[in-house]
The first five atom37 places (N, CA, C, CB, O) and aatype in JSON, in Angstrom:
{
  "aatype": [20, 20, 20, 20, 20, 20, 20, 20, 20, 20, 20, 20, 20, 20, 20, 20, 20, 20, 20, 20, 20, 20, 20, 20, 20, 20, 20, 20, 20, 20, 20, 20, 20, 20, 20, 20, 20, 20, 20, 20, 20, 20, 20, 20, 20, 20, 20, 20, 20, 20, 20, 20, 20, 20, 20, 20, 20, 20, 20, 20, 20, 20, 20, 20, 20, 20, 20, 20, 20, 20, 20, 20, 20, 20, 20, 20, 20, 20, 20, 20, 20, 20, 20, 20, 20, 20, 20, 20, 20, 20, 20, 20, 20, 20, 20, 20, 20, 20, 20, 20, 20, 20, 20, 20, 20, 20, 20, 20, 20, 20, 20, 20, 20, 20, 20, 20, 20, 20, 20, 20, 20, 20, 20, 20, 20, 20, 20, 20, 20, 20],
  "atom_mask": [
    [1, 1, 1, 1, 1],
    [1, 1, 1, 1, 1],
    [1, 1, 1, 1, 1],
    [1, 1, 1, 1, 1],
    [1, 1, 1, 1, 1],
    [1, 1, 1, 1, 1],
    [1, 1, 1, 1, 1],
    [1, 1, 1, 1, 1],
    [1, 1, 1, 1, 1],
    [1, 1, 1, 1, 1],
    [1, 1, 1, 1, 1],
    [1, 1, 1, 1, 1],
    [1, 1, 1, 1, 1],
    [1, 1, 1, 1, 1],
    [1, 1, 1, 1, 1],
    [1, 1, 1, 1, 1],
    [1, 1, 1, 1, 1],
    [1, 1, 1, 1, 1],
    [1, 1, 1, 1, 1],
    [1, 1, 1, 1, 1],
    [1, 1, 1, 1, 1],
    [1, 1, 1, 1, 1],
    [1, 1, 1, 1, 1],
    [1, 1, 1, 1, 1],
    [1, 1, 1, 1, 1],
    [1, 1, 1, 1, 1],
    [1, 1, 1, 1, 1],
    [1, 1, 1, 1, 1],
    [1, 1, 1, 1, 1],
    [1, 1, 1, 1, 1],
    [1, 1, 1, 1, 1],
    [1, 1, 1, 1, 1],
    [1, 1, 1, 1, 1],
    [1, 1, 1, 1, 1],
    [1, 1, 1, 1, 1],
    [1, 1, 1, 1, 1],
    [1, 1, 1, 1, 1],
    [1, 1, 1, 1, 1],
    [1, 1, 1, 1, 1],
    [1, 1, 1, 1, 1],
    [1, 1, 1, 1, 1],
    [1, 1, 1, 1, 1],
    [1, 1, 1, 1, 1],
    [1, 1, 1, 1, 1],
    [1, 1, 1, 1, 1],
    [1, 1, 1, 1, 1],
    [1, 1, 1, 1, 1],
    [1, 1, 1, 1, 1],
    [1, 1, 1, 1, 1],
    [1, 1, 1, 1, 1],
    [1, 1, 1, 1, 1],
    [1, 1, 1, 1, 1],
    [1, 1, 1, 1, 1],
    [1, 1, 1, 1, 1],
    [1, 1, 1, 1, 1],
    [1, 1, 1, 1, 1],
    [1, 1, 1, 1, 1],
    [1, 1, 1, 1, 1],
    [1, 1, 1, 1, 1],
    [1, 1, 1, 1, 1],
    [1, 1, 1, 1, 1],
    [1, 1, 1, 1, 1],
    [1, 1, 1, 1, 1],
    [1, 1, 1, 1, 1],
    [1, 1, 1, 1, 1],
    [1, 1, 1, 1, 1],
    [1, 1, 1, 1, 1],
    [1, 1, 1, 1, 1],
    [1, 1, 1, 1, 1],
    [1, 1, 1, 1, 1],
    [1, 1, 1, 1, 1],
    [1, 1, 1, 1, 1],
    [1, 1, 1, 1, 1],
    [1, 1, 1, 1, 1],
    [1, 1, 1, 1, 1],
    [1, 1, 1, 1, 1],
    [1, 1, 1, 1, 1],
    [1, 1, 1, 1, 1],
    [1, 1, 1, 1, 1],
    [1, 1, 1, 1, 1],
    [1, 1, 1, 1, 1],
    [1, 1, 1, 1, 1],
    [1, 1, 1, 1, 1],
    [1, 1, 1, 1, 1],
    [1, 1, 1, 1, 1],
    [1, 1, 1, 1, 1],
    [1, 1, 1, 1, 1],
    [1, 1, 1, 1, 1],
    [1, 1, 1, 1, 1],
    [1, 1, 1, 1, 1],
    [1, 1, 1, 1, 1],
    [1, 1, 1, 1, 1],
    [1, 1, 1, 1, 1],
    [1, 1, 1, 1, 1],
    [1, 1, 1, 1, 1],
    [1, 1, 1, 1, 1],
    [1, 1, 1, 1, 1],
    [1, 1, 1, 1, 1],
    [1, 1, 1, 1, 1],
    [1, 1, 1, 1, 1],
    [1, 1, 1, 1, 1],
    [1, 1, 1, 1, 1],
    [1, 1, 1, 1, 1],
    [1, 1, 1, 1, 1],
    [1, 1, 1, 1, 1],
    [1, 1, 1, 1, 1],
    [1, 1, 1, 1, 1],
    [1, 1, 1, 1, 1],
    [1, 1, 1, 1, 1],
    [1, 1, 1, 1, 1],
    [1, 1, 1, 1, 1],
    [1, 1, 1, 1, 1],
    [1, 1, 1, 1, 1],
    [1, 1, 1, 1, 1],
    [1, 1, 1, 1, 1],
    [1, 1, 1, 1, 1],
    [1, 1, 1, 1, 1],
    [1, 1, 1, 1, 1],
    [1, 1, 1, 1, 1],
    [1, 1, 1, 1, 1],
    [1, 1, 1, 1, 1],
    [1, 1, 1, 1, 1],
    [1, 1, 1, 1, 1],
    [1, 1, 1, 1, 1],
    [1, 1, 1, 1, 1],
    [1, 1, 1, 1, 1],
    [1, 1, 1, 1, 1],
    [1, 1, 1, 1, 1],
    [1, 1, 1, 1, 1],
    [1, 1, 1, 1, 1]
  ],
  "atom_positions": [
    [[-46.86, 22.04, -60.54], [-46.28, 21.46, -59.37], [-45.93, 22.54, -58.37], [-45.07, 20.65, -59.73], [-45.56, 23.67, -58.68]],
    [[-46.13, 22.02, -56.92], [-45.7, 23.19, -56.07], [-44.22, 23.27, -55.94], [-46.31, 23.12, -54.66], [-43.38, 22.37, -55.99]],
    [[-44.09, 24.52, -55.77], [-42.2, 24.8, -55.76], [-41.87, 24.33, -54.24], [-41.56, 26.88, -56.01], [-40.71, 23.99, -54.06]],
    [[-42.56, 24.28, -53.38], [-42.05, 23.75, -52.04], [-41.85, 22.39, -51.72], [-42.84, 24.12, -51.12], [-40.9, 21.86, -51.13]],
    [[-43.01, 21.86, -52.25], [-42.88, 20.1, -52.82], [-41.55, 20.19, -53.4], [-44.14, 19.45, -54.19], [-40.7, 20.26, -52.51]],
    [[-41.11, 20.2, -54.51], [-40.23, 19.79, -55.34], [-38.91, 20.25, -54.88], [-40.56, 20.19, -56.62], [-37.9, 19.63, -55.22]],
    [[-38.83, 21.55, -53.95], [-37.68, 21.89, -54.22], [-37.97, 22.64, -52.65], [-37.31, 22.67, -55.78], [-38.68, 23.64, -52.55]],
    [[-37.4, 22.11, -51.66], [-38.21, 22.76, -50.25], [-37.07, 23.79, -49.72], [-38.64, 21.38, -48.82], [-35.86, 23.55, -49.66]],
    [[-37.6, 24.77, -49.42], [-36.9, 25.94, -49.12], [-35.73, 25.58, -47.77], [-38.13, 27.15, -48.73], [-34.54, 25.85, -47.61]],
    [[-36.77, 24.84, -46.95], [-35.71, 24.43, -45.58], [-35.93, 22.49, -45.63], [-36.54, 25.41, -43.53], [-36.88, 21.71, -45.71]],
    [[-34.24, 22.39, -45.5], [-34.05, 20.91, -45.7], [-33.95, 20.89, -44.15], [-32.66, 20.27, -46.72], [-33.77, 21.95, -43.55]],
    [[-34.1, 19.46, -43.35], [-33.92, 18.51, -42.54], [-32.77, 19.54, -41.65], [-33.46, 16.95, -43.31], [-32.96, 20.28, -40.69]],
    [[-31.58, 19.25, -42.39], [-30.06, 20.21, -41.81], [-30.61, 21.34, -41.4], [-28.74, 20.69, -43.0], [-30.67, 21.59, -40.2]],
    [[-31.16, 22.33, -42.46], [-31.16, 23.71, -42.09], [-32.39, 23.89, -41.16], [-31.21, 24.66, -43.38], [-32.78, 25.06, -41.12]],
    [[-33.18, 22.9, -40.3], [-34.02, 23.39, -39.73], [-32.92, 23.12, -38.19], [-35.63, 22.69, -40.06], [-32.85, 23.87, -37.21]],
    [[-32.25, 21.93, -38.39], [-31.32, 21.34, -36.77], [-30.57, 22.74, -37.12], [-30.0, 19.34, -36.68], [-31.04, 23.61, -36.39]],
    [[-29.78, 23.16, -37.81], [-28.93, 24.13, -37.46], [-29.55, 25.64, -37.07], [-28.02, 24.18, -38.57], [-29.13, 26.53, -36.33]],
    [[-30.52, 25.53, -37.76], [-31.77, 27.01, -37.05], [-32.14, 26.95, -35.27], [-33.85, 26.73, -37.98], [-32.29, 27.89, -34.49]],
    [[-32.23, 25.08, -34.95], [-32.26, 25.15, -33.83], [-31.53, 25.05, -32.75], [-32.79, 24.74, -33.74], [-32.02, 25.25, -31.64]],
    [[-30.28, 24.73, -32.93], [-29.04, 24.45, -32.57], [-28.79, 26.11, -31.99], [-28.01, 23.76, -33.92], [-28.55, 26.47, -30.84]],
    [[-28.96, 27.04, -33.39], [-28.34, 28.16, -33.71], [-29.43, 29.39, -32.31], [-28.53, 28.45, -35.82], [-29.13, 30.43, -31.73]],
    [[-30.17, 28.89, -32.3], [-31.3, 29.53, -31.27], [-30.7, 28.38, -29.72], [-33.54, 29.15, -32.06], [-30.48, 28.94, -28.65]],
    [[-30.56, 27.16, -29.81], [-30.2, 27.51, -28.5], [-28.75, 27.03, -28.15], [-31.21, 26.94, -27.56], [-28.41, 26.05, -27.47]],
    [[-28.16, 27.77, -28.64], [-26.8, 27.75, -28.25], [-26.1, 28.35, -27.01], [-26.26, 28.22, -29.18], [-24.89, 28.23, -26.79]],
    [[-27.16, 29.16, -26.07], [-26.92, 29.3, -24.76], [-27.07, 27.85, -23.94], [-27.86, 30.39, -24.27], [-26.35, 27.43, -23.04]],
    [[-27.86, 27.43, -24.36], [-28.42, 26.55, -23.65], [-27.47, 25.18, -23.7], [-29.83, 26.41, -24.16], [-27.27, 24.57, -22.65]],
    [[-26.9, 24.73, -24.91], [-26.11, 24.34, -25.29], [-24.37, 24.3, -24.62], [-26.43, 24.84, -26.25], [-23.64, 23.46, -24.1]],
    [[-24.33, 25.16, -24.86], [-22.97, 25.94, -24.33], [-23.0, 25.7, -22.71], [-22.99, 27.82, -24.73], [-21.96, 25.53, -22.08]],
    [[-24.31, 25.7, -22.08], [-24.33, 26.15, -20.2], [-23.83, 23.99, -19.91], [-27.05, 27.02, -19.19], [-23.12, 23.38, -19.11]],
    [[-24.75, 23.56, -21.12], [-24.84, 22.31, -20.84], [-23.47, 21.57, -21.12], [-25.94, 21.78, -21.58], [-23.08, 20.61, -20.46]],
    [[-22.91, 22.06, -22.01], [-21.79, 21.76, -22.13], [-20.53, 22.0, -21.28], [-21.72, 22.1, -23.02], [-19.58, 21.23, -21.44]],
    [[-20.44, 23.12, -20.29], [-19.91, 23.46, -19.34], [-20.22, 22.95, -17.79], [-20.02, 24.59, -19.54], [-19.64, 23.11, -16.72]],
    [[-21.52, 22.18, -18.24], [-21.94, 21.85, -16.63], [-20.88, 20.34, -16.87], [-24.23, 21.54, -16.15], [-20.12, 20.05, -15.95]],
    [[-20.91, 19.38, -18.25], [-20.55, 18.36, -17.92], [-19.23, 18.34, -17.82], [-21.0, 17.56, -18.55], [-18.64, 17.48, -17.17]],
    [[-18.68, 19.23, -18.42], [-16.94, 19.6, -18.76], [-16.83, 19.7, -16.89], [-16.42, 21.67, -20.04], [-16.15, 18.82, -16.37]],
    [[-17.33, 20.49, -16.17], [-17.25, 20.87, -14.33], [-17.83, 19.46, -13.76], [-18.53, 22.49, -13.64], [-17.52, 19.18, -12.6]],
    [[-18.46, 18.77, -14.32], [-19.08, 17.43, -13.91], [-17.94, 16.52, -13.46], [-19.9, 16.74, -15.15], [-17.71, 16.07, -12.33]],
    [[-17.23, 16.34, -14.7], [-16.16, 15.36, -15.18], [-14.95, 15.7, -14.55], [-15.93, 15.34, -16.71], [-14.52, 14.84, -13.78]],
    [[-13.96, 17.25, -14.72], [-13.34, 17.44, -13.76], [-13.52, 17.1, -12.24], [-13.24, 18.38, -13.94], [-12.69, 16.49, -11.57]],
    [[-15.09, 17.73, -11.66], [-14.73, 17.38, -10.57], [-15.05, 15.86, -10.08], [-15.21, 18.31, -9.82], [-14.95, 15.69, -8.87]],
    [[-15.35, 14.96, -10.69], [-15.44, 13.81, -10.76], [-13.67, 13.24, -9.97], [-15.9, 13.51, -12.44], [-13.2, 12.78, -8.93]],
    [[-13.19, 13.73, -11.54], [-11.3, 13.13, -11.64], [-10.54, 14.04, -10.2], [-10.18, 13.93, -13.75], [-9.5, 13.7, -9.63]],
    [[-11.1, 14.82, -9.97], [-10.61, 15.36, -9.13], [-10.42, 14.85, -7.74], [-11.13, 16.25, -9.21], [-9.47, 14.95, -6.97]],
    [[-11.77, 14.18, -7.59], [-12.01, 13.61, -6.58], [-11.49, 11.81, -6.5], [-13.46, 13.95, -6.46], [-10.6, 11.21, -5.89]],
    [[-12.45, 11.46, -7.33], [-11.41, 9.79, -7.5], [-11.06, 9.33, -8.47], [-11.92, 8.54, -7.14], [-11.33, 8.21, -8.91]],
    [[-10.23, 10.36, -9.07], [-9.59, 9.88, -10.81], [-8.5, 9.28, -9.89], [-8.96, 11.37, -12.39], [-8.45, 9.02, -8.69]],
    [[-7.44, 9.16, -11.19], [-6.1, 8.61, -10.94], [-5.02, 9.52, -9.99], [-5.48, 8.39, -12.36], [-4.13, 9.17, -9.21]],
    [[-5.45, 10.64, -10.35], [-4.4, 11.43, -8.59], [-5.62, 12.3, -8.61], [-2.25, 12.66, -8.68], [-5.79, 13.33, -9.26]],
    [[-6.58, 11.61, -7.64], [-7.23, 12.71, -7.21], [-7.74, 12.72, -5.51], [-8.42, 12.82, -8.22], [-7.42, 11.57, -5.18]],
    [[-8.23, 13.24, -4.51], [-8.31, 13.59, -3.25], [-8.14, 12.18, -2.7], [-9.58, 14.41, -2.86], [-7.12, 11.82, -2.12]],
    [[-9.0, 11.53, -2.87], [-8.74, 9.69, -2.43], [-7.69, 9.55, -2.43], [-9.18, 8.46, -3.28], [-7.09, 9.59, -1.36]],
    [[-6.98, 9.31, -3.71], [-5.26, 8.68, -3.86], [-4.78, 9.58, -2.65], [-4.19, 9.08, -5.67], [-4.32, 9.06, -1.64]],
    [[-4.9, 10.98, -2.81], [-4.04, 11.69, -1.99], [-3.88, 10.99, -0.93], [-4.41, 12.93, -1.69], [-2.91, 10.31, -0.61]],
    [[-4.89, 11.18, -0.36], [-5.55, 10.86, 1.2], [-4.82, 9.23, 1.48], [-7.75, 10.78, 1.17], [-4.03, 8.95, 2.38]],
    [[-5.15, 8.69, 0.83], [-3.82, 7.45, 0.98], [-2.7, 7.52, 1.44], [-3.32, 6.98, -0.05], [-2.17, 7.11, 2.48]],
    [[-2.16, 8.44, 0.03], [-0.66, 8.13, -0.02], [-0.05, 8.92, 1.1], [0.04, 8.52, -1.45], [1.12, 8.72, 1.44]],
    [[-0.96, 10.0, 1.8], [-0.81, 10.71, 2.35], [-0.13, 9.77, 3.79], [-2.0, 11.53, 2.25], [0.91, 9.87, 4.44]],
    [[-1.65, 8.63, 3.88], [-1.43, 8.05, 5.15], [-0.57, 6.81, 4.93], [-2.75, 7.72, 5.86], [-0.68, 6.04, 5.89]],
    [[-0.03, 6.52, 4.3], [0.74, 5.18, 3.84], [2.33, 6.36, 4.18], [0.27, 4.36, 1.63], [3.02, 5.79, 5.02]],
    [[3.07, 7.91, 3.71], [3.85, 8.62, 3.64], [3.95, 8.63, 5.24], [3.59, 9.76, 2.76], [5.12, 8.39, 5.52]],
    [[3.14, 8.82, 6.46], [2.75, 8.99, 7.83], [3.44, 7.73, 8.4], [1.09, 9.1, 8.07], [4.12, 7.79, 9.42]],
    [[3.22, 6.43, 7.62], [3.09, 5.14, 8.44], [4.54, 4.89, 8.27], [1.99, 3.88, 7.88], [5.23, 4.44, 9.19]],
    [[5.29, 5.34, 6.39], [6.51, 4.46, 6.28], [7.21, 5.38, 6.77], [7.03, 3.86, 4.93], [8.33, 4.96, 7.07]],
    [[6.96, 7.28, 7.17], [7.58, 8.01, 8.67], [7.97, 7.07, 9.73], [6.45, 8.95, 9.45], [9.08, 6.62, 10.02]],
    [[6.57, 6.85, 10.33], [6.74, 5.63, 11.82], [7.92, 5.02, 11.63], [5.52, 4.23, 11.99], [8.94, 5.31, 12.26]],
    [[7.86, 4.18, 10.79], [8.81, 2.92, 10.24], [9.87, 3.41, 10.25], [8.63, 2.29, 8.89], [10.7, 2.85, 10.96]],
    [[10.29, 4.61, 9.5], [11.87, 5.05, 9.7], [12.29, 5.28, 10.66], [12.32, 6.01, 9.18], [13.41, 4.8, 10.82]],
    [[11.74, 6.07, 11.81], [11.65, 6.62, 12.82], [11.96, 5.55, 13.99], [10.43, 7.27, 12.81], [12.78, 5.68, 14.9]],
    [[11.12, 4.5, 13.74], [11.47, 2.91, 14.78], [12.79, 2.43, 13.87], [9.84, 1.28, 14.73], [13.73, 2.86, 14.54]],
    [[13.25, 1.88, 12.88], [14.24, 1.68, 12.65], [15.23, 2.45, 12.88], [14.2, 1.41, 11.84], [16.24, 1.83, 13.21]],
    [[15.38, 3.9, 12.82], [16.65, 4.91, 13.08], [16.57, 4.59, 14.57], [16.48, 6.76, 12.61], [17.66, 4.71, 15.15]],
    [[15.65, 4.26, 15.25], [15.95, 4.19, 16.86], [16.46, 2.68, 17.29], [14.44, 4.55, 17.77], [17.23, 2.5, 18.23]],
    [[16.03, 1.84, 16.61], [16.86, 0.38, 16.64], [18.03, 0.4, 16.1], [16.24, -0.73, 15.95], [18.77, -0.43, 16.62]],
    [[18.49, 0.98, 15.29], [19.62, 0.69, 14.46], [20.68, 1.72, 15.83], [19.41, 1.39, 12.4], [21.85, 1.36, 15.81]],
    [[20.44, 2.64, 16.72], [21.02, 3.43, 16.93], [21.32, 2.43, 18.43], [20.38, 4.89, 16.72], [22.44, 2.36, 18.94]],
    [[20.69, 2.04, 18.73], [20.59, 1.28, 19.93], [21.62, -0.27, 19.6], [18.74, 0.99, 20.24], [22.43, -0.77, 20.39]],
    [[21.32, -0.73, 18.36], [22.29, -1.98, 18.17], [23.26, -1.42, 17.91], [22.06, -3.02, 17.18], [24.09, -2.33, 17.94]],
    [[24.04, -0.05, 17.54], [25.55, 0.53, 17.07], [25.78, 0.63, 18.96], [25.62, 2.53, 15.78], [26.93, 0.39, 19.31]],
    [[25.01, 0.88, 19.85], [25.36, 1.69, 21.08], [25.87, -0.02, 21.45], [23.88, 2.79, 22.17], [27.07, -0.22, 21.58]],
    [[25.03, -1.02, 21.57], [25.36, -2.32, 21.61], [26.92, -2.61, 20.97], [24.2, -3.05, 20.86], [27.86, -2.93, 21.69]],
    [[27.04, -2.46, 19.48], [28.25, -3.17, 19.21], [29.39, -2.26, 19.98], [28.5, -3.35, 17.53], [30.05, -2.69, 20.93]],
    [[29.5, -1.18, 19.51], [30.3, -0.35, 21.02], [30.34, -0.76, 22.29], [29.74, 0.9, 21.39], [31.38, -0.66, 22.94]],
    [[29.41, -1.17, 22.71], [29.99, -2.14, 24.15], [30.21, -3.23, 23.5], [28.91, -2.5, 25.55], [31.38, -3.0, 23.18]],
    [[29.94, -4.46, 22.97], [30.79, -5.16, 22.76], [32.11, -5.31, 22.48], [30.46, -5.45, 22.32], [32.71, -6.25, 23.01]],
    [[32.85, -4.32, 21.52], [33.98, -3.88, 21.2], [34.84, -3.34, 22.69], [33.68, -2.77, 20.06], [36.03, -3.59, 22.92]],
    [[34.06, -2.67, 23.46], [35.43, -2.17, 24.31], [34.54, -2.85, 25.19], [36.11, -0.37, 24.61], [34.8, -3.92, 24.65]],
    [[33.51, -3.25, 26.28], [33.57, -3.95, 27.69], [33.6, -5.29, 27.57], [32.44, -3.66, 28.59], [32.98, -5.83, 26.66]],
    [[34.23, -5.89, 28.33], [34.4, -7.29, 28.86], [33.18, -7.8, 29.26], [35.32, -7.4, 29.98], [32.72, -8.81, 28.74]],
    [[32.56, -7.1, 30.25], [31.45, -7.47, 30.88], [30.23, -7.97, 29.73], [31.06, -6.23, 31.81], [29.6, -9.03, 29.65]],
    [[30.19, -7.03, 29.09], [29.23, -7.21, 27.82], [29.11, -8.32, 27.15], [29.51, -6.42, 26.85], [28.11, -9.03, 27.08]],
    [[30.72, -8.56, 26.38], [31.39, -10.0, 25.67], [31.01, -10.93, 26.6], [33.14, -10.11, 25.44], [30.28, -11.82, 26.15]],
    [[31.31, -11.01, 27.92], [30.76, -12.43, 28.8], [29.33, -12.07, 28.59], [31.22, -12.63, 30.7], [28.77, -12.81, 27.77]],
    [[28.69, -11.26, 29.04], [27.21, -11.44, 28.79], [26.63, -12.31, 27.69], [26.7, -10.22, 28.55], [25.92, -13.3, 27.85]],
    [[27.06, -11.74, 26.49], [26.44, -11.57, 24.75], [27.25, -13.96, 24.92], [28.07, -9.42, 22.88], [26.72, -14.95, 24.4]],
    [[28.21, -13.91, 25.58], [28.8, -15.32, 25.17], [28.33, -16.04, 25.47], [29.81, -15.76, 25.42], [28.2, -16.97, 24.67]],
    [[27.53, -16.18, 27.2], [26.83, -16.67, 27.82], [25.38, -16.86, 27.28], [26.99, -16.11, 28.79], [24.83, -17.95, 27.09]],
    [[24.9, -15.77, 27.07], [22.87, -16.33, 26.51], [23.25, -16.46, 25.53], [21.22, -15.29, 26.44], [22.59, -17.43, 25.15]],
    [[24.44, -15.97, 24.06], [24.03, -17.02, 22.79], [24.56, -18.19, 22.77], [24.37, -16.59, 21.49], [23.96, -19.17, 22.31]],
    [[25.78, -18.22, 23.27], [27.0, -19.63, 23.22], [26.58, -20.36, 24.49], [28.99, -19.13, 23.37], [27.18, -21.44, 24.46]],
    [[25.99, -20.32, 25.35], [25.91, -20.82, 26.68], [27.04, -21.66, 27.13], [24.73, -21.54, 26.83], [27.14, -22.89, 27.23]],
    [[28.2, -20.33, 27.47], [29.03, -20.88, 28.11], [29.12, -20.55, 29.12], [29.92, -20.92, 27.73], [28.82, -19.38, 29.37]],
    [[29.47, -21.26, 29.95], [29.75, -21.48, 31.52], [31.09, -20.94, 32.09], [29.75, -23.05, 31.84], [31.98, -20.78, 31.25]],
    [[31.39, -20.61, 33.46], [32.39, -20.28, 34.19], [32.73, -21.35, 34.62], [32.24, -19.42, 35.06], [31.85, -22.07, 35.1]],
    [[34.23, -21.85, 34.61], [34.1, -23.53, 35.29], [33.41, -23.37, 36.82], [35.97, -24.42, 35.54], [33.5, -22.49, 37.68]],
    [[32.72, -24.56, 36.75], [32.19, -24.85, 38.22], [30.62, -24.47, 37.73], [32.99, -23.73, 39.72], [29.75, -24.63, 38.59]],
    [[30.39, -24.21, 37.03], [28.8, -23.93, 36.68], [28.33, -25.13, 36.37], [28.44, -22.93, 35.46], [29.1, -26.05, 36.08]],
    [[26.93, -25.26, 36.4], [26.24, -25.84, 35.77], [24.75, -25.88, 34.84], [26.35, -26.32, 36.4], [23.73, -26.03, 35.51]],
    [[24.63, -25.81, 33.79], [23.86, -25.31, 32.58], [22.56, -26.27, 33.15], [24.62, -25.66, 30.78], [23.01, -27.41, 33.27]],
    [[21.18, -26.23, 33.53], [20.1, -27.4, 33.39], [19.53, -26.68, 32.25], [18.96, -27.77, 34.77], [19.42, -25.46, 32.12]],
    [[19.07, -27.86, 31.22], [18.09, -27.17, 30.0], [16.96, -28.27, 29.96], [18.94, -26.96, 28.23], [16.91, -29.49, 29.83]],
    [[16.0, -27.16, 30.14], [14.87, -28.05, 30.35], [13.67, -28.31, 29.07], [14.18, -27.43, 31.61], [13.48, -27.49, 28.17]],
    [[12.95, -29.55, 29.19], [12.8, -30.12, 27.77], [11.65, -28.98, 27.57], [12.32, -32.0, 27.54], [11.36, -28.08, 28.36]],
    [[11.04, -29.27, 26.22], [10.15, -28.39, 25.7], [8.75, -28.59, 26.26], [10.17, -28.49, 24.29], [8.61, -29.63, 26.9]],
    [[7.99, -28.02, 26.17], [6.67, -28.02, 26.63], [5.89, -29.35, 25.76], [5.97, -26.42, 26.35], [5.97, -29.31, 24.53]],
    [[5.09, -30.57, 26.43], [4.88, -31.6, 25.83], [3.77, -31.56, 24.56], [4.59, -32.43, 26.84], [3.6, -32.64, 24.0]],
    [[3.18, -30.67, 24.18], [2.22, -29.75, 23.49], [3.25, -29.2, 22.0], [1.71, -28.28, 24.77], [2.74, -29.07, 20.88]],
    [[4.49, -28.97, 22.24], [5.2, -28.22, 21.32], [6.34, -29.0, 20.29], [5.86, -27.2, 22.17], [7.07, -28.5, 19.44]],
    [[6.17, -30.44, 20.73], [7.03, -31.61, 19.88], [6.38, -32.13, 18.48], [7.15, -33.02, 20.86], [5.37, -32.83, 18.41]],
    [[6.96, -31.76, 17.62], [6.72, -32.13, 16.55], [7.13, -33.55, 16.44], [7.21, -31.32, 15.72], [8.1, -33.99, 17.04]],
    [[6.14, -34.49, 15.41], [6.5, -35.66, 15.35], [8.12, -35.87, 14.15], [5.01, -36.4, 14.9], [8.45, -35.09, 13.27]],
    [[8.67, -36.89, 14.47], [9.45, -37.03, 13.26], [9.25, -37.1, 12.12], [9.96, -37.7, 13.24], [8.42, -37.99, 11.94]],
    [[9.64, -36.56, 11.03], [9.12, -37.15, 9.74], [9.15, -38.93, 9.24], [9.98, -36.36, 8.73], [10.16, -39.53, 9.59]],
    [[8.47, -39.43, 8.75], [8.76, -40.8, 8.79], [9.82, -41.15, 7.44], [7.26, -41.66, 8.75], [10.02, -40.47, 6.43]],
    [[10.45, -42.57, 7.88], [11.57, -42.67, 6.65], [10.84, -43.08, 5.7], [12.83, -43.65, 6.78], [11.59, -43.16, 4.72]],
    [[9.74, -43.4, 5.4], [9.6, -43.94, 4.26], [7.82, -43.81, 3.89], [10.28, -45.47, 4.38], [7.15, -42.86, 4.29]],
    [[7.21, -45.06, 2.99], [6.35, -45.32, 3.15], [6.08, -46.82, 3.94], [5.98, -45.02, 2.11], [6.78, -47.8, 3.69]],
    [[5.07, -46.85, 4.83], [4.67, -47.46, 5.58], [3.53, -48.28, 4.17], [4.19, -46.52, 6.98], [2.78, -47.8, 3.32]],
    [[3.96, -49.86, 4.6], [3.35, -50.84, 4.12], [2.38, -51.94, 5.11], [4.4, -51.42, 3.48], [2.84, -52.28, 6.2]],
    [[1.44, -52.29, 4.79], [0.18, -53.0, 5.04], [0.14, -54.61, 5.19], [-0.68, -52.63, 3.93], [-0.9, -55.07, 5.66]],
    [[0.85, -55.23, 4.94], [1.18, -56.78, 4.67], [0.78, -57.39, 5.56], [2.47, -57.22, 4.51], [0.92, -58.62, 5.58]]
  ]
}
């Protein structure tokens, strides 16, 4: 019997690891291209990567705006309650367009709504057929 038949010098394994073992540059470059693949993948639109930034970046810009218009309203309604508190003139103003009150001898006309803008009544009930 042949000794190579029966009993083979290089098995299946030891020929992949002979070739593995020869190209393990090659191996190694390939393995580093996908490892730089994948980072810069996540880098770009993983879960915090340049995209998200770029968002949050402009959403951080917008809820700026927002503070920026509210600190200027809020500063303007304190300048408001301050005149209300000390001028007279103000208090008649602010009494007049919300309370619409009058100076005696005035007279208030309020005129109806635009005929386009009347909502119907709700009805009382259900309406029957008989």
């Amino acid at each position: 019997m042949n000794e190579s038949s029966a009993n083979p010098s290089y098995s299946t394994r030891d020929l992949v690891l002979a070739s593995l073992y020869r190209n393990r540059r090659r191996l190694a470059t390939g393995c580093a291209m996908l490892v730089a693949a994948a980072l810069g993948y996540f880098a770009v639109a993983g879960e915090n990567g340049i995209t998200v930034y770029k968002q949050k970046r402009a959403e951080d810009r917008e809820l700026a705006r927002q503070i920026e218009t509210l600190k200027q309203e809020n500063s303007q309604l304190q300048t408001h309650i301050e005149r209300l508190k000390s001028d007279p003139e103000e208090i008649e103003h602010e009494a007049r367009a919300r309370l619409h009150y009058t100076k005696p001898g005035e007279i208030i006309y309020t005129l109806p709504d635009a005929p386009g803008s009347k909502q119907s009544p709700p009805s009382s009930g259900p309406v029957s057929s008989q």
